[in-house]
Each structure stands twice: as structure tokens, then as C-alpha cells.
C-alpha positions in Angstrom: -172.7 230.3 -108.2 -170.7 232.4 -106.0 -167.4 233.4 -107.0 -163.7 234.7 -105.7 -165.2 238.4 -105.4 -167.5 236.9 -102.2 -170.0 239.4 -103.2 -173.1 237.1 -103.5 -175.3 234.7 -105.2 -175.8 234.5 -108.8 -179.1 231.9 -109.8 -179.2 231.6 -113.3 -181.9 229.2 -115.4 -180.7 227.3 -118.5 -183.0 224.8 -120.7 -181.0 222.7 -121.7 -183.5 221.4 -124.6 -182.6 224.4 -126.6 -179.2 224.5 -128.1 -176.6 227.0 -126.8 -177.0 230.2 -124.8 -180.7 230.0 -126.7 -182.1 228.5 -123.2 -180.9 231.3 -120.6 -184.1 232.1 -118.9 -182.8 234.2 -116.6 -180.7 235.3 -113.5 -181.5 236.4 -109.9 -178.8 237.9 -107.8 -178.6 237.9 -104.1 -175.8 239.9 -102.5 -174.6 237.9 -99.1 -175.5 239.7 -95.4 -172.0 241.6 -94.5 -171.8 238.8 -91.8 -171.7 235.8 -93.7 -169.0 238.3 -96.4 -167.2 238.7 -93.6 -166.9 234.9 -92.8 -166.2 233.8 -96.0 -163.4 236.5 -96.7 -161.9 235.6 -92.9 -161.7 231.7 -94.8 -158.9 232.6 -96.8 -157.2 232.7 -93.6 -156.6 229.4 -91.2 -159.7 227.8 -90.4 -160.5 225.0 -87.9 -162.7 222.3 -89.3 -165.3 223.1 -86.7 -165.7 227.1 -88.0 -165.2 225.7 -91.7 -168.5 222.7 -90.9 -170.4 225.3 -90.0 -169.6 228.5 -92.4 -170.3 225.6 -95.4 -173.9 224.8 -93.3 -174.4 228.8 -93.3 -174.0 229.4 -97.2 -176.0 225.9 -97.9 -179.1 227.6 -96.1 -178.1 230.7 -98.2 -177.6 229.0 -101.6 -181.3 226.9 -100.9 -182.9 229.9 -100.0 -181.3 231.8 -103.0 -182.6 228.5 -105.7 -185.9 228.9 -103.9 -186.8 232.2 -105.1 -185.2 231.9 -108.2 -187.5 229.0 -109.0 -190.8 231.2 -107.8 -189.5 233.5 -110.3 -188.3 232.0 -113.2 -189.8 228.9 -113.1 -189.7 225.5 -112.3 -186.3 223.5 -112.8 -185.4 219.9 -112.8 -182.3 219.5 -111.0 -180.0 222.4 -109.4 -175.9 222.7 -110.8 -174.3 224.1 -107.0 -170.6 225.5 -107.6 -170.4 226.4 -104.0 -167.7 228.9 -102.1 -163.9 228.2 -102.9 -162.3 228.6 -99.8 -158.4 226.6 -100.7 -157.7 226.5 -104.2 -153.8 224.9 -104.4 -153.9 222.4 -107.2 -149.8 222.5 -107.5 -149.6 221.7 -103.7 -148.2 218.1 -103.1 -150.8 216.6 -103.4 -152.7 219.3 -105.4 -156.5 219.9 -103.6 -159.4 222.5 -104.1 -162.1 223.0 -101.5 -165.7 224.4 -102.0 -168.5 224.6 -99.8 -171.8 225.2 -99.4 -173.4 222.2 -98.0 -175.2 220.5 -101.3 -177.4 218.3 -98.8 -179.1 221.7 -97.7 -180.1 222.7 -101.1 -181.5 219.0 -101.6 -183.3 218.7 -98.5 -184.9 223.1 -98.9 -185.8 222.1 -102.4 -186.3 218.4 -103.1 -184.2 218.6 -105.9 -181.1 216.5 -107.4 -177.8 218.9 -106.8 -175.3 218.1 -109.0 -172.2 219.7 -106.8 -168.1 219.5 -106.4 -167.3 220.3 -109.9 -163.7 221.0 -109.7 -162.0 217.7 -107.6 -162.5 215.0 -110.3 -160.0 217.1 -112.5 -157.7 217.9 -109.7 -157.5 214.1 -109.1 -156.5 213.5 -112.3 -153.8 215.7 -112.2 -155.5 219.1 -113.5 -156.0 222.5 -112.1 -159.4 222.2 -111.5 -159.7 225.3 -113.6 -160.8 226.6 -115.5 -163.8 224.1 -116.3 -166.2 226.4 -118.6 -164.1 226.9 -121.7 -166.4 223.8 -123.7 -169.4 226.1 -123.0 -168.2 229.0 -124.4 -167.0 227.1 -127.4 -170.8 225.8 -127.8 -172.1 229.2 -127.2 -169.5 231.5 -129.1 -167.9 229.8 -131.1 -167.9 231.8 -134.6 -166.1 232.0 -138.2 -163.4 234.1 -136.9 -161.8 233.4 -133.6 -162.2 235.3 -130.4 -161.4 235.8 -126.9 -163.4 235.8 -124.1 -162.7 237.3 -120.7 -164.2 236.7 -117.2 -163.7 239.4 -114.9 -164.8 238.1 -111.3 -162.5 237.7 -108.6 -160.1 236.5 -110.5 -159.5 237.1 -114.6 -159.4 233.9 -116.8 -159.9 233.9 -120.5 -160.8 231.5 -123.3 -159.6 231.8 -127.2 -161.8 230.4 -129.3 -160.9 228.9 -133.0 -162.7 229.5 -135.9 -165.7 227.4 -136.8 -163.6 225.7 -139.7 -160.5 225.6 -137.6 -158.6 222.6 -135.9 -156.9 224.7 -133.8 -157.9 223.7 -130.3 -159.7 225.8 -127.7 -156.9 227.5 -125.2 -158.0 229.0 -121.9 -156.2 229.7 -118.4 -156.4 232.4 -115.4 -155.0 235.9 -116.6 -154.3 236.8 -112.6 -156.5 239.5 -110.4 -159.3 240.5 -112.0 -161.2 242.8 -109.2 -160.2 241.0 -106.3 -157.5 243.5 -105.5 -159.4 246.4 -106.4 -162.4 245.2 -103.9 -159.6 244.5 -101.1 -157.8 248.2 -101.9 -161.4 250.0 -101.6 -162.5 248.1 -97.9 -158.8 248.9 -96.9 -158.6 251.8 -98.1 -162.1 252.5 -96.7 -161.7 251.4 -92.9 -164.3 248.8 -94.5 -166.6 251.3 -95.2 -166.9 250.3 -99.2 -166.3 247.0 -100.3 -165.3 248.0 -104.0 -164.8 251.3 -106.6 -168.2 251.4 -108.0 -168.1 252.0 -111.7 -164.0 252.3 -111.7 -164.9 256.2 -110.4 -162.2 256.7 -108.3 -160.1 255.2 -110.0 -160.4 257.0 -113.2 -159.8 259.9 -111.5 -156.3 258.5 -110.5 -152.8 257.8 -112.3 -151.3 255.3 -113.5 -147.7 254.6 -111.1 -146.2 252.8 -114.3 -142.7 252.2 -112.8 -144.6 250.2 -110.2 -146.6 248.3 -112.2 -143.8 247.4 -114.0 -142.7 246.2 -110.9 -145.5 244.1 -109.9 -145.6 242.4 -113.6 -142.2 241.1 -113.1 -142.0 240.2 -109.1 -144.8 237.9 -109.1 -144.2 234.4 -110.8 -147.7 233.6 -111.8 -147.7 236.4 -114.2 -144.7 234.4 -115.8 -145.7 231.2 -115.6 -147.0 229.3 -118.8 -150.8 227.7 -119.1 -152.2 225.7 -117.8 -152.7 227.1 -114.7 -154.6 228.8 -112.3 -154.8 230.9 -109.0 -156.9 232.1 -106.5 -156.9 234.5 -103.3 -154.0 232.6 -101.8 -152.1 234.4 -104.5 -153.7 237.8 -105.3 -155.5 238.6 -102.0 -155.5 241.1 -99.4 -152.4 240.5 -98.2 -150.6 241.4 -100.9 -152.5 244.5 -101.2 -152.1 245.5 -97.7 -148.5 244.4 -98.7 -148.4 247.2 -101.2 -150.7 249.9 -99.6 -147.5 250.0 -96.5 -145.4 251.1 -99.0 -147.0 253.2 -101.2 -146.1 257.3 -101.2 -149.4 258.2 -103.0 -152.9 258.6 -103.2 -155.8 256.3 -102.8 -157.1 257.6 -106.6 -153.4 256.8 -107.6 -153.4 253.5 -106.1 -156.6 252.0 -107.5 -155.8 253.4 -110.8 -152.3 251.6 -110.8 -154.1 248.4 -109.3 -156.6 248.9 -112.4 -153.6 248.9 -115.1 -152.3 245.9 -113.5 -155.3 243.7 -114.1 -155.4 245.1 -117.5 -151.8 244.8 -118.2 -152.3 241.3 -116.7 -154.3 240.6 -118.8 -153.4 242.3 -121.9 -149.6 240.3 -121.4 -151.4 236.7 -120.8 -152.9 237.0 -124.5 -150.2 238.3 -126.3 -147.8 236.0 -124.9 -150.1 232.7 -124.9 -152.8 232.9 -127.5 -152.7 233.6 -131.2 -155.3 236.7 -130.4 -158.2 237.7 -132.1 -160.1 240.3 -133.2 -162.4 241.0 -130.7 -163.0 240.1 -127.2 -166.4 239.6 -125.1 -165.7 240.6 -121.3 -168.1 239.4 -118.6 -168.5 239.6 -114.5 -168.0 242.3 -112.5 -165.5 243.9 -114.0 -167.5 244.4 -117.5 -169.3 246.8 -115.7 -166.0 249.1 -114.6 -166.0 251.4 -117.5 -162.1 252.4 -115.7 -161.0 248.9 -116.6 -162.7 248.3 -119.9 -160.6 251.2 -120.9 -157.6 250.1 -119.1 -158.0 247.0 -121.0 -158.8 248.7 -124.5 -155.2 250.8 -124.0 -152.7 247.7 -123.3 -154.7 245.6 -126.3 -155.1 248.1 -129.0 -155.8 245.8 -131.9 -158.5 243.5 -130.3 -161.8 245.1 -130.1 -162.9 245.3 -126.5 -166.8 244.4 -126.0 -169.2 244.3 -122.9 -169.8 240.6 -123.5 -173.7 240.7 -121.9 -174.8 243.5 -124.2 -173.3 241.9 -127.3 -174.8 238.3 -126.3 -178.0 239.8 -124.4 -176.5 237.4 -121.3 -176.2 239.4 -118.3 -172.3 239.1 -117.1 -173.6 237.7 -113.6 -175.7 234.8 -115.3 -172.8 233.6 -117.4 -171.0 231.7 -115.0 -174.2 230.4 -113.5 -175.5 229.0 -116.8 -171.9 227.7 -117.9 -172.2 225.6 -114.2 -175.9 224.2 -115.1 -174.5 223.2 -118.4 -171.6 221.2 -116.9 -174.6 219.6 -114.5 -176.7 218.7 -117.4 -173.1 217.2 -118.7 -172.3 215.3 -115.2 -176.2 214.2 -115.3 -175.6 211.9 -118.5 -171.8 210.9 -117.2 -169.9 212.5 -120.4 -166.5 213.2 -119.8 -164.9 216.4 -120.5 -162.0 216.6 -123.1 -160.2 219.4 -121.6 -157.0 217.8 -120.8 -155.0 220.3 -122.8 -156.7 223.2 -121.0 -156.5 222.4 -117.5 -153.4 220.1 -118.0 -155.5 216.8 -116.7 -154.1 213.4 -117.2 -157.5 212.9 -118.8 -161.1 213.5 -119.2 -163.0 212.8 -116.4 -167.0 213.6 -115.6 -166.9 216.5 -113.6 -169.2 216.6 -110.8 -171.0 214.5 -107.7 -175.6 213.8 -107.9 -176.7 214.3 -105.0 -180.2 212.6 -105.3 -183.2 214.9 -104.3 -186.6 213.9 -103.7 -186.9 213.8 -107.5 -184.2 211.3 -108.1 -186.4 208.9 -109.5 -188.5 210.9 -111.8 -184.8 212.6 -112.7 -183.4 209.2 -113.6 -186.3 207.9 -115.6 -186.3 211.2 -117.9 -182.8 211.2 -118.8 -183.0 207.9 -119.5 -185.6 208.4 -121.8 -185.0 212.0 -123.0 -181.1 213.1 -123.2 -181.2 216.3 -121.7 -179.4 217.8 -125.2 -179.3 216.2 -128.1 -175.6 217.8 -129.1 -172.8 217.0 -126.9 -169.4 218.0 -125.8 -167.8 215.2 -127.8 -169.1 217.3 -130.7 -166.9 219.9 -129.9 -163.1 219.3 -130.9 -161.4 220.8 -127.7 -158.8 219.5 -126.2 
């Protein structure tokens, strides 16, 4: 997995013979050379099909050589779930289309494994955003008496709300906005490209808060208005638009990152109040879990939910999350079940999300699922819609 914050690779190792988060088995992270960073962040810009052929080749040897290691170290797997680089992400385009890359047939060859790749297309075909696809895993993982939210804070923010376990509510989930892809792009602007993000929030808890311009920003961009389903990506919240905003900005850099850090909170914050019935509590996960600036950001614009680093309540490390959600939706693809999250991503209907690439163990693969379901309990067991 490698996600809109281009930072690197997450590996994460899920059994899927053991019900629910029960199987994580652990995570290697690989942060990419600032070359091949470089290259992906340049592909949010044009891109001839000759430089996009071979930037998808250079992050296939990187993703194979990534699975590798993670296999010497946590073990050996049976088949490997590839999200791959977004690069385009327009589902409302006419006709909608996502892109990721990261050449599947690289990983297959480097390992001799199945790759079960291109998770996103299927649900753009039939209509869908193509995002986001993990909210069935989080309802088979956290799913509780009382319902809750959880947040994702990578690139971009998207958050699930889970029903109760005797509710018939169904699951809701959607893309907040930025999550700490305009802080990263602030910091390497901001920098002369001399730091690619604000560790730990520092400087920007050390900063205030421009509240007439965030009040600003909430109300001139349309996504922040626009009802689920839906998502976005860095064609919307990128560096342009924070280059956009750094031209015109009277203060300082502190200021800046704090105000940029309200936003994503107050983003956030307005996304939930106005489109789910809240909760109690709330588990946050990626990157930005580990800002303490935005955790407390968040905390102030949703004072009645209880904010929670998701990995040290669950004891699953915010960069495996994804990762694990992705090998569950390959174990999924793997036995052909079809998703019912029509109501999340908008979807004409469920479809199997995902493309086998046979490996070398194709064979062997193919004659234990048959015989062995790779999990007894099922997404069809779960009432989300």
C-alpha cells in the first residue's frame, strides 16, 4: 500500500483464517528514495504515457522488493493484495476513471506469487467513486454495541460511522477532504524542499489559528459542500492550491501550518456533524494520528466525541491499517464475493473488486481455496449497504 501522502511503502501481513483484526501479523514500512517521491508527486501533473510506463515499472520493482522483505520477516504468505500508486482519481469526470500503478506483473514475476491488484475500477465502472472501498473491514473489525467513527488520516481524510451491533442502521463512510496532504506540500514549500512534512505538528503548534481565513477556505471550495458519496484526491487538495494560498498570505509559516491544521480538523469536524448521526468516540489512524497538533485540533472542533489514537487503542499500528484492510479485500476478490457497498460509494451495484494476477503458485492457490475458504465469515454477513 502506498497512499496520497507519496511517502512510502506500507507491507502489512493478515491471516485471514483468524476472524477480524485477530490475524494482523505485522507491518514493515519502507519510505521511497526522494527520486522516485519526486516522480510520483511530478504525476499529479501532465504525464506522457511513455514517463507514466515507466514510473508504474519503477514502483513495481519497489513494491516486489518491499513484499520481499516483508515475507523474510514476517513470514511466508499465500498470495499478495497490491493497491498500487493513485496517480488520476476523477470518478465524476465524463466518463468517471481512476488510475493506479505499480506494475502487478513485477511483484508476480520478483515473488512467484498471485497479486490480486486494481481494486478501485470495477466500482468506478459501475458507476461508484471507487472510494472509499475499506469501510466492510472496519465494520468486521470494529464494529461494537455502541456506534463509532473511524478516521483515516493519510493523504487525504475519509471516515467510516459504524452502527451498533444490534442496529439496522447501515454503515456510512466518505472522504472528509485534506488530511496531511496540504500540510506535507506547505512544509517542502515552505522549506525550499528541504522537509517534506511538520514532524509531530511542532511547528505548527507553535502557530495561530487565521480563523477568518479558514472560514474562508470552508466555504470557497465545493467539495467541503458537497453531500456523500464522494471522494477526492490531489487534483483537488494539492500543491497548487497551497502554493495558491501561500502567494497571498501576510503571515508566518508557524501561522500558516497552524491554520492549514484547523482546516483539516474543521474539515473534518463539519463532514460528521453534517452527514453522520456521530458517536461517541472516534479511532484516528495514518499519518496524521501521530500529529499530536491535529489530534488536538480535531479534539477542539468535535468536543463531544472522544478523540482516540486508533493503533494504541486497537494495538494495529496506523500504517498497517490500510495494508491489512487491502489484503482483506484480496482474500474477498480471491473467492469472487461481491461487495454491498453501493450506498457508500454510490455504485449502481455490488461488484467483486479487484483483478488475480496468477503467480507461479496459481495452481496450488486455486486448489486451496477451493478446498479451504480462506474465511469462514463473509461480507454478506455484514448488513452494509
Amino acid at each position: 500500500m502506498s497512499g496520497s501522502s507519496a511517502d512510502g511503502v506500507d507491507a502489512a501481513v493478515l491471516d485471514l483464517r483468524v476472524a477480524g483484526c485477530a490475524g494482523y501479523r505485522g507491518v514493515l514500512s519502507k519510505p521511497f528514495d526522494p527520486d522516485l517521491r519526486a516522480e510520483v508527486l511530478a504525476a499529479n501533473g501532465p504525464l506522457s504515457v511513455d514517463a507514466m510506463a515507466q514510473l508504474d515499472r519503477r514502483l513495481g520493482a519497489c513494491y516486489a522488493e518491499v513484499a520481499q522483505e516483508a515475507i523474510v520477516r514476517l513470514g511466508p504468505v499465500d498470495f499478495i493484495a497490491l493497491h498500487g500508486q493513485t496517480i488520476r482519481h476523477q470518478p465524476r469526470a465524463v466518463p468517471g476513471f481512476t488510475l493506479q500503478i505499480g506494475a502487478a506483473a513485477d511483484v508476480a514475476v520478483a515473488t512467484g506469487l498471485t497479486v490480486v491488484h486494481d481494486f478501485r475500477r470495477a466500482d468506478v465502472a459501475a458507476g461508484g467513486e471507487g472510494a472509499p472501498l475499506v469501510p466492510p473491514f472496519h465494520q468486521y473489525c470494529f464494529q461494537e454495541a455502541q456506534p463509532r467513527l473511524l478516521l483515516n488520516l493519510g493523504g487525504m481524510a475519509n471516515v467510516t460511522w459504524l452502527p451498533g451491533n444490534e442496529e439496522d442502521r447501515p454503515v456510512l463512510a466518505f472522504d472528509c477532504g485534506p488530511g496531511n496532504v496540504l500540510l506535507d506540500a506547505a512544509m517542502q514549500l515552505c522549506s525550499g524542499g528541504r522537509h517534506s512534512c511538520d514532524e509531530g505538528g511542532r511547528r505548527a503548534a507553535t502557530g495561530r489559528c487565521d480563523m477568518p481565513r479558514l472560514t474562508k477556505w470552508l466555504s470557497s471550495l465545493p467539495f467541503f459542500q458537497q453531500p456523500p458519496p464522494k471522494s477526492t484526491g490531489r487534483e483537488t487538495f494539492g500543491a497548487p492550491l497551497v502554493a495558491q494560498w501561500w502567494s497571498s498570505w501576510q503571515g508566518s509559516v508557524e501561522d500558516f501550518l497552524a491554520s492549514l491544521t484547523a482546516l483539516t480538523a474543521a474539515s473534518v469536524a463539519q463532514a460528521i456533524t453534517s452527514w453522520t448521526p456521530g458517536a461517541a468516540e472516534m479511532l484516528v489512524f495514518g499519518g496524521g494520528a501521530e500529529n499530536p497538533a491535529l489530534m488536538r485540533a480535531l479534539q477542539d472542533f468535535l468536543p463531544a466525541t472522544r478523540i482516540l489514537h486508533g493503533g494504541r487503542h486497537s494495538g494495529i499500528p496506523s500504517q498497517a491499517l490500510e495494508a491489512i484492510a487491502f489484503a482483506w479485500l484480496g482474500g474477498q476478490c480471491l473467492q469472487g464475493r461481491r461487495l454491498p457497498i453501493t450506498g457508500i460509494t454510490g455504485a449502481r451495484r455490488g461488484v467483486t473488486l479487484g483483478n488475480i494476477l496468477p503467480g507461479d503458485n496459481w495452481p496450488a492457490l486455486l486448489s486451496q481455496l477451493l478446498t479451504t475458504p480462506v474465511e469462514k465469515s463473509s461480507c454478506h454477513d455484514i448488513p452494509v449497504v
